[in-house]
ZAZALUM-116160 format. One record per atom (N, C-alpha, C): residue number from 1; chain; atom name; x, y, z. Coordinates in nm, 3 decimals, decimal comma. Layout:
<recs>
seq:mol:atom:c1:c2:c3
NUM:A:CA:X:Y:Z
...
</recs>
This chain:
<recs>
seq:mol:atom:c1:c2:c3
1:A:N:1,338:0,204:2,700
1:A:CA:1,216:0,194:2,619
1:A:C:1,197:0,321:2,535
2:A:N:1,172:0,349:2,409
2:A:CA:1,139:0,447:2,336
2:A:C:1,003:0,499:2,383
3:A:N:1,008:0,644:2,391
3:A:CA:0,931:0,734:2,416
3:A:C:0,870:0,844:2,298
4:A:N:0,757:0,870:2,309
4:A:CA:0,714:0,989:2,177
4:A:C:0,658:1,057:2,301
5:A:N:0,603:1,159:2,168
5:A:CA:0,535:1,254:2,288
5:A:C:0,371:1,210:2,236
6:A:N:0,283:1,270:2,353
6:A:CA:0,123:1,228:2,351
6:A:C:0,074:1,355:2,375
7:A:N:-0,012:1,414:2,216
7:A:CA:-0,041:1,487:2,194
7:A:C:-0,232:1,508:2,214
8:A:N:-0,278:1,588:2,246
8:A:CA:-0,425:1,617:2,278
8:A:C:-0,480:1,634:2,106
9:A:N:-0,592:1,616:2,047
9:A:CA:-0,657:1,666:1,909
9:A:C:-0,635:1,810:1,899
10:A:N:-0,623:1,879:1,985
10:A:CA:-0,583:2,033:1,917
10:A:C:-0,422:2,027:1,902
11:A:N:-0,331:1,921:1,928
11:A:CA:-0,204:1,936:1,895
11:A:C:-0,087:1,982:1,963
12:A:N:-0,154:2,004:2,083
12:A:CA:-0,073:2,054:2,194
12:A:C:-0,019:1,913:2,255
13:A:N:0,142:1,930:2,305
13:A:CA:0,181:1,813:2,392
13:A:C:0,155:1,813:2,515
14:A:N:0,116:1,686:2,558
14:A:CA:0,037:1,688:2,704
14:A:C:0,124:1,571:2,809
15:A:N:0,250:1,541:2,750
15:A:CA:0,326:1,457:2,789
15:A:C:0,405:1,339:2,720
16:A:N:0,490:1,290:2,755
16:A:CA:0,537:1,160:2,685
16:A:C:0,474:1,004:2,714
17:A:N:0,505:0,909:2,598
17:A:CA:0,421:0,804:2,583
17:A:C:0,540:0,688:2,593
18:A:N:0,515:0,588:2,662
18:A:CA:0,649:0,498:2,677
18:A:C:0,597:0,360:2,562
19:A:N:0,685:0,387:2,483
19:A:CA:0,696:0,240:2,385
19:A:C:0,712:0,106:2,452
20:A:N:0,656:0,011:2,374
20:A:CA:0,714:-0,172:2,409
20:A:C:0,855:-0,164:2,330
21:A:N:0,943:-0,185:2,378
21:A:CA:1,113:-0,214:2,339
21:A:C:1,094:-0,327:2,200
22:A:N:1,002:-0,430:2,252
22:A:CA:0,975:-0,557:2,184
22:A:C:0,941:-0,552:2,024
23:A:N:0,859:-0,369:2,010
23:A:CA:0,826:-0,346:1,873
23:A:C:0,832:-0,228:1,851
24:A:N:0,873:-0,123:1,911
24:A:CA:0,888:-0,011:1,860
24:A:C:1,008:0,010:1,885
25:A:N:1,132:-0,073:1,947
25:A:CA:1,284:-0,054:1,966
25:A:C:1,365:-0,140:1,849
26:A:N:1,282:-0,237:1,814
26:A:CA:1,389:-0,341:1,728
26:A:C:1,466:-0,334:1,595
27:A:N:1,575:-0,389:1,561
27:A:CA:1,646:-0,343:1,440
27:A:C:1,536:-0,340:1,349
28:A:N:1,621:-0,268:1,265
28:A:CA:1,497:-0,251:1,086
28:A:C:1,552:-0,352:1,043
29:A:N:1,459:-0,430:0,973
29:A:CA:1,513:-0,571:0,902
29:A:C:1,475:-0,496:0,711
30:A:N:1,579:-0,437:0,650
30:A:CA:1,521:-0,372:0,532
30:A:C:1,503:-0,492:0,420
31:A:N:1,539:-0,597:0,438
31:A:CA:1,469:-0,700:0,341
31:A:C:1,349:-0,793:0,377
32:A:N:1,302:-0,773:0,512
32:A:CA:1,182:-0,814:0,540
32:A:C:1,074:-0,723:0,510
33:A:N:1,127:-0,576:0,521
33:A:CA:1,032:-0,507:0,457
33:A:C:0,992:-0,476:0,297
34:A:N:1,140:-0,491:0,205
34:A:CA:1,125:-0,514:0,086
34:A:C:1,039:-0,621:0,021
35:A:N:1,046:-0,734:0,084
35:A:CA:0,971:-0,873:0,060
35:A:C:0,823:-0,822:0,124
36:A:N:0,805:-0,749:0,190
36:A:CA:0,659:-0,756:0,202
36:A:C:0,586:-0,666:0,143
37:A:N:0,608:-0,566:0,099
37:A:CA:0,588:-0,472:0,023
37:A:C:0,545:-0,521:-0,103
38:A:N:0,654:-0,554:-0,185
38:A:CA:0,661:-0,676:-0,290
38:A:C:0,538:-0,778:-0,290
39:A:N:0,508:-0,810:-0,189
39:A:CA:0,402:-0,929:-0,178
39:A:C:0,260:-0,821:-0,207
40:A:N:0,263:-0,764:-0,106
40:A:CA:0,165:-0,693:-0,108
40:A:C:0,096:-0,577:-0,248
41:A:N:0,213:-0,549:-0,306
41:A:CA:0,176:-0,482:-0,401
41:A:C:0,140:-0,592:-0,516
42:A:N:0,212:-0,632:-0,497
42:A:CA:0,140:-0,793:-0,623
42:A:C:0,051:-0,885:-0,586
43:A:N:-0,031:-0,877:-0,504
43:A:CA:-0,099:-0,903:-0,439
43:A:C:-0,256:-0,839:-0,494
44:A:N:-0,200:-0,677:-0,522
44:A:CA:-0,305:-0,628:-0,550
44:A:C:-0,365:-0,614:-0,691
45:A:N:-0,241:-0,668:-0,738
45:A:CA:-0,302:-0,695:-0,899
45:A:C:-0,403:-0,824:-0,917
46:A:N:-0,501:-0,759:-1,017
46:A:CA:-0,596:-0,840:-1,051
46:A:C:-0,550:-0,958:-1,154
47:A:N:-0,455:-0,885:-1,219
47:A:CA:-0,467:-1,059:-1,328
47:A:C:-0,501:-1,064:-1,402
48:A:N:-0,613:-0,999:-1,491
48:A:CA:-0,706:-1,029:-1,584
48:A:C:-0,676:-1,010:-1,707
49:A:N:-0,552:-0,937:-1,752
49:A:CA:-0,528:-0,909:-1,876
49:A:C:-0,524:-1,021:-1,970
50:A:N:-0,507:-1,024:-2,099
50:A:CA:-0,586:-1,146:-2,204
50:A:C:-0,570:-1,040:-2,300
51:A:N:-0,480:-1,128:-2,412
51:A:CA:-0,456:-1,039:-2,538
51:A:C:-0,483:-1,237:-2,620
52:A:N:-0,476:-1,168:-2,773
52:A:CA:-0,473:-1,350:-2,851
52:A:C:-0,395:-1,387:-2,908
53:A:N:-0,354:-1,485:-2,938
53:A:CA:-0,236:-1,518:-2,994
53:A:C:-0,291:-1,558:-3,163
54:A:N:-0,224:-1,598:-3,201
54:A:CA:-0,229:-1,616:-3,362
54:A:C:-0,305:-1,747:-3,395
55:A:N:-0,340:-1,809:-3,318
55:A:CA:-0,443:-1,922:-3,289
55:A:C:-0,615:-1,884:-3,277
56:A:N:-0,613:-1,800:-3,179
56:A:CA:-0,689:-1,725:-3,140
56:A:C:-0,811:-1,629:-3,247
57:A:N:-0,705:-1,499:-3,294
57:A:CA:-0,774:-1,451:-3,378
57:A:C:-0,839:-1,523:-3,514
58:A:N:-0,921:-1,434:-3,498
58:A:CA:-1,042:-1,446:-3,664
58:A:C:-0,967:-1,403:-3,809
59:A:N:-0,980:-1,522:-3,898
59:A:CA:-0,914:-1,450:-3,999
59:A:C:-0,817:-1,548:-4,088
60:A:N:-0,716:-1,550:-4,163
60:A:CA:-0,638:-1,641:-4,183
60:A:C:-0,690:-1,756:-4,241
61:A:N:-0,607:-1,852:-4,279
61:A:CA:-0,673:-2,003:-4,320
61:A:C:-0,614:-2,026:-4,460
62:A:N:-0,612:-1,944:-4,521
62:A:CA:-0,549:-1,908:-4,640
62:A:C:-0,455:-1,873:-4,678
63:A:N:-0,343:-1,895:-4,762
63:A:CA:-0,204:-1,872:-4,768
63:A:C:-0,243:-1,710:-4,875
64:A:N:-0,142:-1,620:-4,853
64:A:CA:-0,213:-1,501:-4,896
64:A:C:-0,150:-1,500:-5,032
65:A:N:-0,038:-1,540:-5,064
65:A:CA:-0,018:-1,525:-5,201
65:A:C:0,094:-1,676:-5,207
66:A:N:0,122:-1,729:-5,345
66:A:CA:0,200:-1,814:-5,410
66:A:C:0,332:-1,785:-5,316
67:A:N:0,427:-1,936:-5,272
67:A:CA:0,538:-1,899:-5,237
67:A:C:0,620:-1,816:-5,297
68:A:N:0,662:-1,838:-5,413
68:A:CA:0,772:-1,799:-5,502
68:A:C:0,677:-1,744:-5,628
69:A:N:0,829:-1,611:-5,664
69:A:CA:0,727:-1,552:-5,792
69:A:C:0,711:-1,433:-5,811
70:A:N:0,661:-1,386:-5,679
70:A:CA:0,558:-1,238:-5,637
70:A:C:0,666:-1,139:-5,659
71:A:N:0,772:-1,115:-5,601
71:A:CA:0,885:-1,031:-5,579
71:A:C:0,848:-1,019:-5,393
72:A:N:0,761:-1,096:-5,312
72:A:CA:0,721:-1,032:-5,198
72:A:C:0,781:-1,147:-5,118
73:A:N:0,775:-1,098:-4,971
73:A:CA:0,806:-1,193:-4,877
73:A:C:0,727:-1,279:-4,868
74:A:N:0,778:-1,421:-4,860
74:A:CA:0,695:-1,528:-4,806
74:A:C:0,560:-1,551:-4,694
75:A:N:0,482:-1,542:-4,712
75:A:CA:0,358:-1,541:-4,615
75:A:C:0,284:-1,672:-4,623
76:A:N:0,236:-1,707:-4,514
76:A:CA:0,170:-1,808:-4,453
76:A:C:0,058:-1,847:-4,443
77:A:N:0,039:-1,662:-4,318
77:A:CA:-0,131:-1,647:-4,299
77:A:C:-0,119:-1,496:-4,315
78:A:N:-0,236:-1,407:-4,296
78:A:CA:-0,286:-1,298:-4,252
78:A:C:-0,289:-1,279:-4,089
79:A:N:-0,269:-1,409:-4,063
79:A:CA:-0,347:-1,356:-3,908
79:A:C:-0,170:-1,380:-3,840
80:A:N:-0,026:-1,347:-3,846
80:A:CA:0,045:-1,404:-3,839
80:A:C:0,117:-1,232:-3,747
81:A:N:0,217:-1,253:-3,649
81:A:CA:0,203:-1,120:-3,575
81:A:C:0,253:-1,030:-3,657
82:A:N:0,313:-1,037:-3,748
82:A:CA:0,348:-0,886:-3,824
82:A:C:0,269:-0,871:-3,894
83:A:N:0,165:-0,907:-3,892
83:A:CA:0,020:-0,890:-3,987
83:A:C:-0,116:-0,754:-3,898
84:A:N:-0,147:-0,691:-3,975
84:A:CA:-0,213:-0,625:-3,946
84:A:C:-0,371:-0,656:-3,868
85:A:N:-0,398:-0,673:-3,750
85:A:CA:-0,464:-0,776:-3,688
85:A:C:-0,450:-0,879:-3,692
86:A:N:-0,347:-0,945:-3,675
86:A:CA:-0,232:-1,067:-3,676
86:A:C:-0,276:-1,067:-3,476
87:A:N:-0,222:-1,225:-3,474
87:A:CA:-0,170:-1,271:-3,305
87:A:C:-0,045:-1,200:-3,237
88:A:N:-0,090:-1,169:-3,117
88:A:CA:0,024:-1,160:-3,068
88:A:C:0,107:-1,241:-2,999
89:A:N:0,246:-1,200:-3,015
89:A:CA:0,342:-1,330:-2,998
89:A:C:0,373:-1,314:-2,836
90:A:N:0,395:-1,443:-2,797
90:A:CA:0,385:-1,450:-2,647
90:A:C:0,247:-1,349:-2,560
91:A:N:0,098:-1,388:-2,613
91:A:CA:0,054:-1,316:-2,526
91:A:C:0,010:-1,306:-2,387
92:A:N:0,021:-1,223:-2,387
92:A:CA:-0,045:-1,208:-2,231
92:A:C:-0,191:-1,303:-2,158
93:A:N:-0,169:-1,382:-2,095
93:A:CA:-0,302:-1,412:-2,040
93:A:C:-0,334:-1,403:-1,871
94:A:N:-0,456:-1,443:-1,861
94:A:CA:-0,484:-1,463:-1,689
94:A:C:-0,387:-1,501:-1,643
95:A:N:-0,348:-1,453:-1,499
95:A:CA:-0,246:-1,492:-1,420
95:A:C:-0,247:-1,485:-1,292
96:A:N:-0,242:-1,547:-1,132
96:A:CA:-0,264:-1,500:-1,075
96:A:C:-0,061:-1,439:-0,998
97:A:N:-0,067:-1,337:-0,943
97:A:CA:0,087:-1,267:-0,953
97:A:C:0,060:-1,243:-0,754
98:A:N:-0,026:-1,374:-0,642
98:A:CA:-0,031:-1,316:-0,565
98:A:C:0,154:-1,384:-0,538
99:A:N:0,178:-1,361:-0,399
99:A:CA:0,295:-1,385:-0,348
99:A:C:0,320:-1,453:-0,150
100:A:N:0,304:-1,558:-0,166
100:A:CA:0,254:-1,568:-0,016
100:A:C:0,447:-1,533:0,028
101:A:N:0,412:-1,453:0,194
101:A:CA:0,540:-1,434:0,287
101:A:C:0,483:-1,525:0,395
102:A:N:0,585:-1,606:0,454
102:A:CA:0,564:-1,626:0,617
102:A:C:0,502:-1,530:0,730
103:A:N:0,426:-1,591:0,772
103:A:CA:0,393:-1,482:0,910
103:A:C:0,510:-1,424:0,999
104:A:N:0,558:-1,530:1,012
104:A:CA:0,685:-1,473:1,090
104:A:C:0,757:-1,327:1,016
105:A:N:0,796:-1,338:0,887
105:A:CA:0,846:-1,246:0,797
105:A:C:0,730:-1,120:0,796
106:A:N:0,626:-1,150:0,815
106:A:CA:0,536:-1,037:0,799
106:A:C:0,558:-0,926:0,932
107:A:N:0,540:-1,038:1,037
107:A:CA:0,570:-0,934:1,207
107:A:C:0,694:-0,889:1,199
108:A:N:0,798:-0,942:1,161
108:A:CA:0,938:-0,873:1,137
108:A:C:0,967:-0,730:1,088
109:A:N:0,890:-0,729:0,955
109:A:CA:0,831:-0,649:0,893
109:A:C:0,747:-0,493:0,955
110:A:N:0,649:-0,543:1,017
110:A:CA:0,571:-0,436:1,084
110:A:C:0,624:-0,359:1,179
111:A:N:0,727:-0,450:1,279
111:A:CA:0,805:-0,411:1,352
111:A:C:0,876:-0,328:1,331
112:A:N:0,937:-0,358:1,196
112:A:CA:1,062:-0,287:1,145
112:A:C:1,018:-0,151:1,109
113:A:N:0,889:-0,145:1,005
113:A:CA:0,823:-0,025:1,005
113:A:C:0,796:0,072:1,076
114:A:N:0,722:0,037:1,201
114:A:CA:0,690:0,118:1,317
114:A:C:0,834:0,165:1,385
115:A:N:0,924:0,093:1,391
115:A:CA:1,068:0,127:1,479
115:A:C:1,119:0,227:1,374
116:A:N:1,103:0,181:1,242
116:A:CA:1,133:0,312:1,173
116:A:C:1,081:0,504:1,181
117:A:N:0,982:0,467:1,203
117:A:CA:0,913:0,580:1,233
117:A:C:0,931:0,662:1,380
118:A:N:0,973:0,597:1,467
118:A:CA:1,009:0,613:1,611
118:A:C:1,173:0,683:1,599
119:A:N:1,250:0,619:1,524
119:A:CA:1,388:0,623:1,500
119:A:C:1,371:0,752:1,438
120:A:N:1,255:0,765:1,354
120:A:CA:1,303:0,926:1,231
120:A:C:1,203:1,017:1,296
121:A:N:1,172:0,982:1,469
121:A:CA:1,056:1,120:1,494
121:A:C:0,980:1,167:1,401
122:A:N:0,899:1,089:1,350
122:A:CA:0,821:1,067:1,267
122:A:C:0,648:1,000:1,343
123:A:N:0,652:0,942:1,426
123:A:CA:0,547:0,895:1,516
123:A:C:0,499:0,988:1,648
124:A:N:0,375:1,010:1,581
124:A:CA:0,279:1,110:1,719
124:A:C:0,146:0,992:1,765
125:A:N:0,159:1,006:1,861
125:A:CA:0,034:0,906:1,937
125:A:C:-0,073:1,063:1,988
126:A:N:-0,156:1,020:1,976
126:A:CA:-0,275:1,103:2,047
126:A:C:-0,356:1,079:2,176
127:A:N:-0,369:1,164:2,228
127:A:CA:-0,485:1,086:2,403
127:A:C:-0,581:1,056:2,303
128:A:N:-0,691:1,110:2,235
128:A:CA:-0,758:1,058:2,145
128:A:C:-0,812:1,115:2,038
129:A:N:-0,917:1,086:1,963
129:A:CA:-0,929:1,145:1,878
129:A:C:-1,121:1,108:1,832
130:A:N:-1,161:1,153:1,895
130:A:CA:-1,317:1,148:1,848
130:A:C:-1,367:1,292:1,817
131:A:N:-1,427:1,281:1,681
131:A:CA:-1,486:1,376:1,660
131:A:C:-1,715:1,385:1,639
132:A:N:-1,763:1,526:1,682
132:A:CA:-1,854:1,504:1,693
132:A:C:-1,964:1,442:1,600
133:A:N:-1,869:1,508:1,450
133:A:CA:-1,923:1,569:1,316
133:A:C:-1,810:1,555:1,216
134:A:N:-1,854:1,499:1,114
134:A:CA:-1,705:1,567:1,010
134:A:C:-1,665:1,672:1,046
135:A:N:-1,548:1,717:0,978
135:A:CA:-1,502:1,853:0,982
135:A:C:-1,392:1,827:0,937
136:A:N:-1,379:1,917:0,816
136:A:CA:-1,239:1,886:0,722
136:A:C:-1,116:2,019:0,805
137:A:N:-1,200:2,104:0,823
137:A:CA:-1,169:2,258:0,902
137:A:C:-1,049:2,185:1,037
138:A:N:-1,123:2,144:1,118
138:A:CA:-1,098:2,065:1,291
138:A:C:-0,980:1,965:1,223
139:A:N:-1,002:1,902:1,094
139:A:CA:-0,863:1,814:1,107
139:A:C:-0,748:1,868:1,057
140:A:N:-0,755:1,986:0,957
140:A:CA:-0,659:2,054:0,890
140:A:C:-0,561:2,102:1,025
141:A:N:-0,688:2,178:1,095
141:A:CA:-0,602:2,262:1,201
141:A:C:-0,523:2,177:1,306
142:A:N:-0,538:2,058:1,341
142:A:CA:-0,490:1,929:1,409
142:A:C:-0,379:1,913:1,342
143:A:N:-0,393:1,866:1,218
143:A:CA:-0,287:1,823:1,167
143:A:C:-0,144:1,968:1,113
144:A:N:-0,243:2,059:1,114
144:A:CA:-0,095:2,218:1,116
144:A:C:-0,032:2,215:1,251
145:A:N:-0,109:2,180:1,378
145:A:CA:-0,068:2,206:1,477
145:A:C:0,066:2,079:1,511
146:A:N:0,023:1,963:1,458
146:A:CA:0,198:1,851:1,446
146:A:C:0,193:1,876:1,344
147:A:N:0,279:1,980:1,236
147:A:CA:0,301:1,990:1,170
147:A:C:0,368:1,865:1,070
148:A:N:0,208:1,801:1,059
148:A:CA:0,200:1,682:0,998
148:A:C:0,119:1,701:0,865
149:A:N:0,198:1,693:0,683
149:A:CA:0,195:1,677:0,584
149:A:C:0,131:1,558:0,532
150:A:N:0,207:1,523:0,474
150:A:CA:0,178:1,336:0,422
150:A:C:0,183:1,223:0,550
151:A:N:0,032:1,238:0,571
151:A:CA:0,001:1,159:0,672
151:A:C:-0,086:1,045:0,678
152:A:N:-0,043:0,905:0,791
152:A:CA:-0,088:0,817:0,800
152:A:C:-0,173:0,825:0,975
153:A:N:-0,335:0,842:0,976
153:A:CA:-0,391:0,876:1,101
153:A:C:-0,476:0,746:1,095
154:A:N:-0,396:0,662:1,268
154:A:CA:-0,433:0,546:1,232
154:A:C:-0,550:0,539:1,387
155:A:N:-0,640:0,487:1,373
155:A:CA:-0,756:0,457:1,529
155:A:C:-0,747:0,365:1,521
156:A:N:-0,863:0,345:1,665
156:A:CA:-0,830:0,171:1,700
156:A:C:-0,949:0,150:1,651
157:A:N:-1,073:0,180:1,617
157:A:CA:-1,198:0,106:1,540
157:A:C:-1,196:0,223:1,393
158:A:N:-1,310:0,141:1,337
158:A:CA:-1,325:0,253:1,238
158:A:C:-1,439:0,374:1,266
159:A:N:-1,350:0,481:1,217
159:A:CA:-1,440:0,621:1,311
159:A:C:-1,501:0,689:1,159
160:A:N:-1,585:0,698:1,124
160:A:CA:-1,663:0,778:1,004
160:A:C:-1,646:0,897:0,991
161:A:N:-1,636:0,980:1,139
161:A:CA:-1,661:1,116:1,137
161:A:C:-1,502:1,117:1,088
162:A:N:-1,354:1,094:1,186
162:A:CA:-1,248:1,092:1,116
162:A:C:-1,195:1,094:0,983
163:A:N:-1,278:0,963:0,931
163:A:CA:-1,257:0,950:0,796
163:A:C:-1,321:1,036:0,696
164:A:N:-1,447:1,095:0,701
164:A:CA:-1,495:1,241:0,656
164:A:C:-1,429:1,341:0,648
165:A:N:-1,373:1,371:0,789
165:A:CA:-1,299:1,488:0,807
165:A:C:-1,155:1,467:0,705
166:A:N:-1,101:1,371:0,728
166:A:CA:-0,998:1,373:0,640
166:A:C:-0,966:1,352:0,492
167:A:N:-1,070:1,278:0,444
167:A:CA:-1,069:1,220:0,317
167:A:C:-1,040:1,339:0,179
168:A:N:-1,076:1,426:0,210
168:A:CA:-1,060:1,578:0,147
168:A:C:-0,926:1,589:0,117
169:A:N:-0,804:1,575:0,236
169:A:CA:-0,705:1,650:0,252
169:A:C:-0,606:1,503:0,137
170:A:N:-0,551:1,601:0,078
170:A:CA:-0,448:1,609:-0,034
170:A:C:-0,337:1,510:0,070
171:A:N:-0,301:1,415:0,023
171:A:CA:-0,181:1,307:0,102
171:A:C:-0,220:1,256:0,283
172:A:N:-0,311:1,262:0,284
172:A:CA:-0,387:1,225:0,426
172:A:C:-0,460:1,104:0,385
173:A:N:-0,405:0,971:0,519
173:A:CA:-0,517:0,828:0,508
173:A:C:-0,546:0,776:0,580
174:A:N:-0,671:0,774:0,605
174:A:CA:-0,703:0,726:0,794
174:A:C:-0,779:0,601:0,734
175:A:N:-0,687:0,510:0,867
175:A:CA:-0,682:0,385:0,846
175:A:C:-0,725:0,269:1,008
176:A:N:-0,810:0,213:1,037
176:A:CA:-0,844:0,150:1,181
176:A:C:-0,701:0,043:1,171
177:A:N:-0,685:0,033:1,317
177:A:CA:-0,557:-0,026:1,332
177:A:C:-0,536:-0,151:1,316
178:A:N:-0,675:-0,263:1,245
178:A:CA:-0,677:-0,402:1,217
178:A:C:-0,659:-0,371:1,057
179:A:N:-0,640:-0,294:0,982
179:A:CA:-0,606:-0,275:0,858
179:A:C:-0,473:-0,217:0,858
180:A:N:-0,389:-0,125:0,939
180:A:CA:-0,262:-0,101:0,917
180:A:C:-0,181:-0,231:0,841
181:A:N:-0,106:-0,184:0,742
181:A:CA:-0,011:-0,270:0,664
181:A:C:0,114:-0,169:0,669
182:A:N:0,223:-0,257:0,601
182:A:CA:0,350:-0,188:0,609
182:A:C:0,401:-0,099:0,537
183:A:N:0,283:-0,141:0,406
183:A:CA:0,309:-0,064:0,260
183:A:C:0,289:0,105:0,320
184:A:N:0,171:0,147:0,382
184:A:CA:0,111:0,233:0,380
184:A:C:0,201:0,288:0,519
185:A:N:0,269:0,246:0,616
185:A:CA:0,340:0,248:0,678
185:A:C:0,485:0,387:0,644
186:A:N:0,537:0,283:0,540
186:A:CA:0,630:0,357:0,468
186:A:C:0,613:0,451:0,373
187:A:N:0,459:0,426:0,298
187:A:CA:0,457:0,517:0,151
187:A:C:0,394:0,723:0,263
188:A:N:0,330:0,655:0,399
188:A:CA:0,304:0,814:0,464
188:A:C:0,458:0,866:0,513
189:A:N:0,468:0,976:0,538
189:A:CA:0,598:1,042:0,610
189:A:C:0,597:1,011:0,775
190:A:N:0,448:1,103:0,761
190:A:CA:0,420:1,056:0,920
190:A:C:0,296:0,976:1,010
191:A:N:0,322:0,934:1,063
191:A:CA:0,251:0,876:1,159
191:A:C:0,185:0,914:1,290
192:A:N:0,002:0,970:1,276
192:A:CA:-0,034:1,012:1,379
192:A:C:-0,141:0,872:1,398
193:A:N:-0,111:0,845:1,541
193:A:CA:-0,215:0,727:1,617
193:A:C:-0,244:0,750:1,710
194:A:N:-0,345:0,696:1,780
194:A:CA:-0,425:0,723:1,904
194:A:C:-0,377:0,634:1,992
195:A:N:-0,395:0,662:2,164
195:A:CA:-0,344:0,593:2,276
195:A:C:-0,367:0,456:2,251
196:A:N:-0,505:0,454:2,189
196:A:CA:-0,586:0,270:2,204
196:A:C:-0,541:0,204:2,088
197:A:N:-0,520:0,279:1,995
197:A:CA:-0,450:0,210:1,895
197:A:C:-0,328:0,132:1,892
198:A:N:-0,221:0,192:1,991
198:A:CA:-0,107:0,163:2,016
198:A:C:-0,106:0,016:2,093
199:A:N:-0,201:0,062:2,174
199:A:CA:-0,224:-0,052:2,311
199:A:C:-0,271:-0,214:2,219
200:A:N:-0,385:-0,193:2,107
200:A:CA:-0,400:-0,295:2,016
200:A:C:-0,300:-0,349:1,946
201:A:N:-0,174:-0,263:1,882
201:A:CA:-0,052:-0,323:1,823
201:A:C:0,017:-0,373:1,941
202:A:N:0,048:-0,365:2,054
202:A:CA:0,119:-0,434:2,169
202:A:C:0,021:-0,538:2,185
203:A:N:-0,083:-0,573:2,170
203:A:CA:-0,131:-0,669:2,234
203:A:C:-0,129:-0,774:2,077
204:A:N:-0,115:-0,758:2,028
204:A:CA:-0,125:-0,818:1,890
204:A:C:0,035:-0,857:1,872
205:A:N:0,138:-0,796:1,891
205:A:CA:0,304:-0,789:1,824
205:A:C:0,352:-0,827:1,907
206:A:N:0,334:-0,811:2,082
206:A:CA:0,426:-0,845:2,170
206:A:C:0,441:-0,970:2,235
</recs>
């Protein structure tokens, strides 16, 4: 079974933490994670863009000069796309760009993520992590002590004071563990989570 170590909020190790084999041991599936990523980031687009086409715009109706004659190119309309507030050709409209994955493909996925992070000693679990008060000070020094950078600090509910304390810090994202996704998984370096947090992804993945 994969093991990390289980660190106290001041950052000191206070022992090792034994993994589920079932999701923190299993191969990386790197195209289940590509496909979900993919989903997810297109997912988050809104859609709304809307440009007009040559139908559309105001203007036109009128042929602008005699076919033949002028010494000029043939013209039609004004409102025509090489026209100066002319339509644009092929435009853009509403769209929706979500992307559904299988569930199955999604847990594959998460799996693969988290085993990644285990594999690159990259994953710190915590005994816990409650704080009294914000404090941007208390999390800096936490996070120097696992000399943890670009970080993903995940709890098992959502904690306010946590998220205060951290929201300040430059590449830091604290996230409750019914919102962990895979995107955010991979885009942090590292991964600090709490005992109960862990215990919620086993009871959820295994």
């Amino acid at each position: 079974m994969p093991t990390v170590g289980l660190f106290n909020k001041e950052g000191q190790k206070v022992g090792d933490f034994q993994l589920t084999d079932s999701i923190f041991g299993v191969e990386v599936n790197q195209y289940a994670l590509h496909q979900v990523v993919v989903a997810l980031l297109a997912n988050k687009r809104q859609g709304t863009q809307s440009a007009k086409t040559r139908a559309e715009v105001s203007g036109g109706g009128i042929k602008p000069w005699r076919q033949k004659g002028t010494g000029r190119a043939r013209q039609g309309s004004t409102r025509a796309p090489q026209w100066i507030h002319g339509g644009m050709v092929f435009a853009v409209k509403p769209r929706d760009y979500r992307v559904s994955v299988p569930k199955s493909m999604r847990r594959v996925a998460m799996k693969s993520a988290l085993t990644s992070k285990v594999n690159d000693n990259q994953m710190v679990v915590l005994e816990s992590l409650e704080l009294d008060a914000p404090k941007t000070k208390d999390m800096v020094k936490m996070l120097n002590a696992l000399e943890a950078k670009k970080t993903l600090i995940v709890t098992a509910d959502s904690n306010e004071n946590v998220y205060k304390s951290a929201r300040n810090i430059e590449g830091v994202a604290v996230l409750p563990v019914n919102n962990l996704n895979v995107y955010d998984l991979l885009k942090y370096e590292k991964l600090v989570i709490t005992k109960d947090a862990v215990s919620k992804i086993e009871e959820v993945y295994a």
